[in-house]
LOSE-417449 format. One record per residue (C-alpha): residue number from 0; residue in one letter; y, z, x. Coordinates in steps of 0.25 Angstrom, whole numbers. Layout:
// LOSE-417449
+--------+-------+-------+-------+-------+
: vextor : nutor :     Y :     Z :     X :
+--------+-------+-------+-------+-------+
:    NUM :     A :     Y :     Z :     X :
...
+--------+-------+-------+-------+-------+
This chain:
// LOSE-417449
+--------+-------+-------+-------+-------+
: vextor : nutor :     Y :     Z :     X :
+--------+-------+-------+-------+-------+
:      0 :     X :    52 :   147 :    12 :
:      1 :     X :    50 :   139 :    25 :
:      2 :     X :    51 :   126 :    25 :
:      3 :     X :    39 :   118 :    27 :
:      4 :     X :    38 :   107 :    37 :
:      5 :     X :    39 :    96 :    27 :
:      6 :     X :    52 :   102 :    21 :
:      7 :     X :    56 :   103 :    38 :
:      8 :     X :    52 :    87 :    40 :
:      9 :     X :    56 :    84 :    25 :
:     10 :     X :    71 :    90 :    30 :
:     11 :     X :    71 :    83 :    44 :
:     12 :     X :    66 :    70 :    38 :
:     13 :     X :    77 :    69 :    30 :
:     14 :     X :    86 :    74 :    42 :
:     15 :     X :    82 :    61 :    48 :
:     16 :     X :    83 :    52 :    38 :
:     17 :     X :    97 :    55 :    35 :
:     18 :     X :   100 :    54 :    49 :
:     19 :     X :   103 :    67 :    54 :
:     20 :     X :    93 :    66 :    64 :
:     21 :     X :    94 :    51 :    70 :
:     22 :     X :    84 :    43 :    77 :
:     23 :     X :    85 :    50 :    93 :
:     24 :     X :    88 :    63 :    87 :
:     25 :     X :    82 :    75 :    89 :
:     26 :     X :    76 :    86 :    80 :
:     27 :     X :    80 :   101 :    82 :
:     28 :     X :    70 :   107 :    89 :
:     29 :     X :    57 :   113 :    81 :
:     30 :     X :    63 :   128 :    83 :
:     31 :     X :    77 :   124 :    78 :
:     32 :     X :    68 :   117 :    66 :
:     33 :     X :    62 :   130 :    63 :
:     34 :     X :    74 :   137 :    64 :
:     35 :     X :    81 :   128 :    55 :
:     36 :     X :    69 :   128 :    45 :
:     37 :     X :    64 :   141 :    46 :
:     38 :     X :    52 :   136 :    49 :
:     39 :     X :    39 :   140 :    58 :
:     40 :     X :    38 :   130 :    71 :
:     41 :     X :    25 :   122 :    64 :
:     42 :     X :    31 :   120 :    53 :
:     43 :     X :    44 :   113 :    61 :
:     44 :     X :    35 :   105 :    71 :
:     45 :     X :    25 :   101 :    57 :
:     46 :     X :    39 :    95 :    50 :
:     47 :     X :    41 :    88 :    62 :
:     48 :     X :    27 :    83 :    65 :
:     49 :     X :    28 :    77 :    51 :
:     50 :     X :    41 :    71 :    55 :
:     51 :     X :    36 :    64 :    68 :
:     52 :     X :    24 :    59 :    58 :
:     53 :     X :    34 :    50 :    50 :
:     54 :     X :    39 :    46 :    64 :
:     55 :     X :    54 :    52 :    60 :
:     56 :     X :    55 :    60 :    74 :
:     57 :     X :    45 :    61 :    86 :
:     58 :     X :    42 :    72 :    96 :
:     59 :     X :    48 :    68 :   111 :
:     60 :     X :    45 :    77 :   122 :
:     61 :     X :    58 :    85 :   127 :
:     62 :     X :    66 :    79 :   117 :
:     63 :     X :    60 :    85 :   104 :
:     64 :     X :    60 :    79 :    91 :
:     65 :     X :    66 :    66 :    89 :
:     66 :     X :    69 :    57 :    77 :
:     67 :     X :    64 :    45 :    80 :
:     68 :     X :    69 :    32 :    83 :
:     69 :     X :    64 :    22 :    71 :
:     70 :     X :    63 :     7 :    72 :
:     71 :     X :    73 :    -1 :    62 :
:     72 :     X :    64 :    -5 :    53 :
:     73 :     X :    61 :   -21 :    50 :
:     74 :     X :    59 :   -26 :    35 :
:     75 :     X :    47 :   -36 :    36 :
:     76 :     X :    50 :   -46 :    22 :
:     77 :     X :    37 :   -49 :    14 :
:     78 :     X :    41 :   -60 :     6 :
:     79 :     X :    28 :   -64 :     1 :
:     80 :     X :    28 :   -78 :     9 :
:     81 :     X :    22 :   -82 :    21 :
:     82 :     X :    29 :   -89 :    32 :
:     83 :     X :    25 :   -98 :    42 :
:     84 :     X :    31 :  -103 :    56 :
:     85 :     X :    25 :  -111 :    68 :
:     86 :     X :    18 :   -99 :    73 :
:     87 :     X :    10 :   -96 :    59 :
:     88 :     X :    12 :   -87 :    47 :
:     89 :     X :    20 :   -76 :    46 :
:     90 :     X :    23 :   -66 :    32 :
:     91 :     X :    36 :   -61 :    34 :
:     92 :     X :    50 :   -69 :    43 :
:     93 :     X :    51 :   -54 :    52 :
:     94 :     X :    37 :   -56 :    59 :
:     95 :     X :    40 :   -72 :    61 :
:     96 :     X :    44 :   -69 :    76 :
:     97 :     X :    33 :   -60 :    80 :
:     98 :     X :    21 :   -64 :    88 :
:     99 :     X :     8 :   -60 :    92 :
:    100 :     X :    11 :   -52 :   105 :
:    101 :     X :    -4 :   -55 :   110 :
:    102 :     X :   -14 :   -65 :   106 :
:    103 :     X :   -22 :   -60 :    92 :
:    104 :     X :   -35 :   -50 :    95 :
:    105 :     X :   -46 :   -54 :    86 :
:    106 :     X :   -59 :   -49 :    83 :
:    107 :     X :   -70 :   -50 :    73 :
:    108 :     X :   -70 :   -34 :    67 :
:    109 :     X :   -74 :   -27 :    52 :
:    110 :     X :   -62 :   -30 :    40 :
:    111 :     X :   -54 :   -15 :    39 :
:    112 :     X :   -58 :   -10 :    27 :
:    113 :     X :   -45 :    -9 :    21 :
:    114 :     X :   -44 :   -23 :    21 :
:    115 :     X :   -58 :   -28 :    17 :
:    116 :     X :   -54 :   -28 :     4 :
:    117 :     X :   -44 :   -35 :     5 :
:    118 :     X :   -53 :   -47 :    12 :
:    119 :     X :   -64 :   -45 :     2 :
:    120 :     X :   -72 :   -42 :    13 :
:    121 :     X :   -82 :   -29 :    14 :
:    122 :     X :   -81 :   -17 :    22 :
:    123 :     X :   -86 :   -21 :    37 :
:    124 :     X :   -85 :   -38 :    37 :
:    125 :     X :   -82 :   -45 :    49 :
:    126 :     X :   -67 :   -49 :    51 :
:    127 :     X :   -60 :   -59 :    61 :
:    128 :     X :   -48 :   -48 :    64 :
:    129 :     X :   -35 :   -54 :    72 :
:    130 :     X :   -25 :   -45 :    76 :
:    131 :     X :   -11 :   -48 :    81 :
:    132 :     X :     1 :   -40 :    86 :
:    133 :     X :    13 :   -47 :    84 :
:    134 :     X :    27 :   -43 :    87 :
:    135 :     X :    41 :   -47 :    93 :
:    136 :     X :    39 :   -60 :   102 :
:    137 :     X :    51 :   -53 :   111 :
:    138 :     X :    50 :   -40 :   111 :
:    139 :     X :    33 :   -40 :   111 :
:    140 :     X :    35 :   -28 :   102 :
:    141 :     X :    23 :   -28 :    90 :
:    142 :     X :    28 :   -28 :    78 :
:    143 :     X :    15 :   -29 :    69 :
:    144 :     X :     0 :   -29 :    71 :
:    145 :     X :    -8 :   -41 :    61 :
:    146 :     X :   -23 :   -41 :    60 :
:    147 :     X :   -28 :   -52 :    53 :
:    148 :     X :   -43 :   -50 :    47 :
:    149 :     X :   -52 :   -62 :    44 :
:    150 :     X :   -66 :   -63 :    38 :
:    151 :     X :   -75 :   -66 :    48 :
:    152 :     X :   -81 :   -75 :    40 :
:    153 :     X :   -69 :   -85 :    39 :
:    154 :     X :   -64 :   -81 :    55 :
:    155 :     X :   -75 :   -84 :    64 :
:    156 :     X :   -77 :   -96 :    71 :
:    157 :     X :   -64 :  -102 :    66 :
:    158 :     X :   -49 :  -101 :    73 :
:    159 :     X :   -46 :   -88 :    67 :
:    160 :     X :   -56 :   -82 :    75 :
:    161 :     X :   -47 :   -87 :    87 :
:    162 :     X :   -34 :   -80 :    94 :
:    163 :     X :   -26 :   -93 :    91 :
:    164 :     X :   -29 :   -98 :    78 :
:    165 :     X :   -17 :  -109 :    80 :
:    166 :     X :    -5 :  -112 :    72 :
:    167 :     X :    -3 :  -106 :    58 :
:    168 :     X :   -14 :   -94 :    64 :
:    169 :     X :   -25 :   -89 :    55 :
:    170 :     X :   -17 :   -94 :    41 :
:    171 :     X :   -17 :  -108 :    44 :
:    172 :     X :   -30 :  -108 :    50 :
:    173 :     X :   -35 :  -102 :    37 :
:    174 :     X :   -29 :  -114 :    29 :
:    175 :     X :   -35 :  -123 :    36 :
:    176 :     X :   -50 :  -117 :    33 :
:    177 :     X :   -48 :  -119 :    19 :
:    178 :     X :   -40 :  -108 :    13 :
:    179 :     X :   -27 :  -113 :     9 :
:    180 :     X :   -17 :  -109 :     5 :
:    181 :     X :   -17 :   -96 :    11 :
:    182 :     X :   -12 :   -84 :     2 :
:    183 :     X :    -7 :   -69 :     7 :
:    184 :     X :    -6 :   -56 :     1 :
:    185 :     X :    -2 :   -43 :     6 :
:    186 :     X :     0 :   -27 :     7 :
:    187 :     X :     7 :   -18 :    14 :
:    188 :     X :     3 :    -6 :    18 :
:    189 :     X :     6 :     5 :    29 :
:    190 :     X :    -2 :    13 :    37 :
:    191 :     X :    -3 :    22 :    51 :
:    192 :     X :    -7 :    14 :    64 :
:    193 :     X :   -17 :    15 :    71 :
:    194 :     X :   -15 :    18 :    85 :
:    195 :     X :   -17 :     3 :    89 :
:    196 :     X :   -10 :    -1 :    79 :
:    197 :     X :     2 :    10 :    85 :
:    198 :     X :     1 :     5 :    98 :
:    199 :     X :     0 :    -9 :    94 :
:    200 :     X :    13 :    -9 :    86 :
:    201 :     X :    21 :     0 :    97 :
:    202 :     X :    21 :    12 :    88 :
:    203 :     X :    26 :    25 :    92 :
:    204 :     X :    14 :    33 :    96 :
:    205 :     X :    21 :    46 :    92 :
:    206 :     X :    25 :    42 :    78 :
:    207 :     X :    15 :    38 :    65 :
:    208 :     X :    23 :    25 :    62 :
:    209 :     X :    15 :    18 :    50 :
:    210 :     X :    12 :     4 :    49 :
:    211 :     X :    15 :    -6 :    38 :
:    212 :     X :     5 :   -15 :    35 :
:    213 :     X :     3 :   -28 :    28 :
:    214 :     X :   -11 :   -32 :    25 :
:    215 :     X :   -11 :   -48 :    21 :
:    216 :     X :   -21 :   -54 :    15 :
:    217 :     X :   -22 :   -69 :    16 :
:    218 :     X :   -32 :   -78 :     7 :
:    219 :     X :   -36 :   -90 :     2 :
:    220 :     X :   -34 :   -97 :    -9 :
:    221 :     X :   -46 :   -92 :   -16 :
:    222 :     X :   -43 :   -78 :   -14 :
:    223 :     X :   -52 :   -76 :    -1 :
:    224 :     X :   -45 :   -68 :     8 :
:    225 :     X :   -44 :   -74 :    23 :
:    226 :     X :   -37 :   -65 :    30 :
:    227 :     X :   -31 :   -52 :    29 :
:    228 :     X :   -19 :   -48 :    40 :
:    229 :     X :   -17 :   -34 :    41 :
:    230 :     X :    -1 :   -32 :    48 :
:    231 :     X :     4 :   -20 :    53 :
:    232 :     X :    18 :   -14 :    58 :
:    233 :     X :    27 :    -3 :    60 :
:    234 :     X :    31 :     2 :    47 :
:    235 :     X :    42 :     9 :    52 :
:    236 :     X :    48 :    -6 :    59 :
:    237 :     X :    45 :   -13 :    48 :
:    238 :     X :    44 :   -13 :    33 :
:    239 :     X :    42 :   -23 :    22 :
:    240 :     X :    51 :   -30 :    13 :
:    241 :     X :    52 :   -40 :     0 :
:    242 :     X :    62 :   -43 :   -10 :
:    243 :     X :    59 :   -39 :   -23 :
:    244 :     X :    61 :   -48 :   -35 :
:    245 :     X :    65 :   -43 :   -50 :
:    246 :     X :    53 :   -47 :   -59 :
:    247 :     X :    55 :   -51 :   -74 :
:    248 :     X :    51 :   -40 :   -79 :
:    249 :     X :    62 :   -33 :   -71 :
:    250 :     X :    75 :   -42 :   -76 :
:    251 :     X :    88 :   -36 :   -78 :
:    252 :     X :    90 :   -28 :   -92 :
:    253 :     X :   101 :   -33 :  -101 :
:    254 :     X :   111 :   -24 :   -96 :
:    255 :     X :   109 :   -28 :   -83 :
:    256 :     X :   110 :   -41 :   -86 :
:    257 :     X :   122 :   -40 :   -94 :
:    258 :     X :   129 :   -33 :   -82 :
:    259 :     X :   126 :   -44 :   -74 :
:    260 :     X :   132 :   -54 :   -84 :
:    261 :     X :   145 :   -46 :   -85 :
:    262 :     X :   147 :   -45 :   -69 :
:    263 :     X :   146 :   -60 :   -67 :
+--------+-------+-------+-------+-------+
């Protein structure tokens, strides 16, 4: 029987993840695949249309196929703490030395559905939207895009309607109206760019390279929900991290225990 293109993609996948084919290398040409599979030519160039879809190889002109070249891959720590330095707040230490590489765009606009829920807000309600690229200070590369939406209602005609909200940004300026403390909570979740978003973040346009995204809500201390920031980054440069602790319901059984006992 013939193989199918996911068995063709399933055996050159693995081909690449054992490292048989390296980053720079280049695939044998679609009539040695067919040969080598016994396969027609779609189903060879559909296995690896599949495989320049999960950005394993791309397609460069005159060259062939290539496995492609991947970023190393940062872990960004979550741990459940907010931080703060002279410049403002900041949720995990590996985004402490990125900026914004140009001054907030703001705008008044309608709340994503996605996240209206999460505001308590309806379908359709005006929101103060601040977006930000921030990145490398040295290198101007972007490394994440963060929108921050606020209800209108709460934003206009104060300093969180303005570009430069001053020390401590929106948090501190939140505070001081009256909602203190401040309390956060988030998700993460991942999803396709946009092509903004691609072209905002530097992402190869040839490759579909997801975004992780972390959508944090921020509220007061009666619950109402201020803010909601909506971060988004490579998923293939970065990925999230957090120590796990034993719980008591998961102590060690006697056996265990005993073991330990008898190597101290």
């Amino acid at each position: 029987m013939p193989a199918s293109y996911r068995d063709i993609a399933a055996d050159l996948r693995q081909q690449i993840s054992d490292g048989r084919y390296a980053p720079g290398d280049k695939l044998p040409m679609l009539t040695e695949l067919q040969t080598q599979y016994g396969a027609g030519y779609q189903t060879v160039r559909s296995a690896i249309a599949l495989l320049e879809q999960e950005g394993l190889v791309v397609a460069v002109r005159r060259r062939g196929t290539i496995v492609r070249e991947r970023p190393e891959k940062r872990r960004i720590t979550r741990s459940r703490q907010v931080f703060r330095d002279e410049i403002g707040y900041y949720f995990d230490p590996t985004a402490q030395p990125w900026v914004a590489l140009e001054p907030p765009a703001l705008r008044w606009g309608v709340v994503p559905v996605d996240l209206a829920g999460l505001m308590g807000l309806e379908t359709g309600t005006e929101v103060l939207i601040r977006d930000r690229v921030m990145g490398d200070p040295q290198t101007r590369k972007p490394k994440q895009l963060a929108t921050s939406y606020l209800p209108a209602e709460l934003a206009r005609g104060t300093r969180l309607a303005e570009a430069d909200t001053g020390p401590g940004g929106i948090y501190d300026r939140l505070e001081e109206m009256g909602h203190r403390p401040l309390r956060w909570s988030e998700g993460v979740s991942a999803r396709m760019p946009s092509p903004e978003e691609a072209e905002a973040l530097d992402l190869p346009a040839d490759v579909g390279v997801p975004l992780l995204r972390v959508v944090r809500v921020t509220a007061s201390p009666t619950g109402e929900v201020v803010e909601v920031n909506d971060t988004r980054m490579s998923a293939e440069e970065f990925e999230i991290g957090y120590s796990i602790r034993r719980h008591t319901t998961a102590r060690l059984s006697d056996a265990n225990e005993d073991r330990d006992e008898e190597d101290h």
